[in-house]
C-alpha positions in Angstrom: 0.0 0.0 0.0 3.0 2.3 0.7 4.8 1.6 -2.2 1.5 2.8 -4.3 1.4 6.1 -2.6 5.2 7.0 -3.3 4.4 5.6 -7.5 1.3 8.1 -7.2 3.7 10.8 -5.6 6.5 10.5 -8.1 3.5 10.5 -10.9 2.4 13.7 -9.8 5.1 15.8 -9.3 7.2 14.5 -12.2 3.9 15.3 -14.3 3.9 18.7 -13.1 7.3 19.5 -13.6 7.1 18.0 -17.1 4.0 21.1 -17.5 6.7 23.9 -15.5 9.4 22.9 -18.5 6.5 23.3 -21.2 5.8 26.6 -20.1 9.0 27.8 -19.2 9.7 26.8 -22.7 6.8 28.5 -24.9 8.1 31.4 -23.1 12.0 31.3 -23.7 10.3 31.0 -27.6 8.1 34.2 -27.3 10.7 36.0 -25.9 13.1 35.5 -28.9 15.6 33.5 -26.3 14.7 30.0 -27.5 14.8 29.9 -31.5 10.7 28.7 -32.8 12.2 25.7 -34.4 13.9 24.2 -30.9 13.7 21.1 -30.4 14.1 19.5 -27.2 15.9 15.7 -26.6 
C-alpha cells in the first residue's frame, strides 16, 4: 500500500514539472531566447 502512494507521488510531481518545462519553454520562444524551431531531446 505504501509503495502505491510513493508511485502516485512521483507520478504527480514529475507530471507537473514536465507542465513547468513546457511553459518555461513557450516562453523562452516568445521572448526571442529560445529559436521557434527548438527542439528538445
Amino acid at each position: 500500500m505504501e509503495t502505491d502512494v510513493w508511485g502516485i507521488l512521483g507520478f504527480v510531481f514529475g507530471l507537473i514539472a514536465f507542465i513547468r518545462v513546457q511553459k518555461l519553454t513557450s516562453k523562452l520562444k516568445e521572448k526571442g531566447i529560445l529559436e521557434e524551431n527548438y527542439k528538445e531531446d
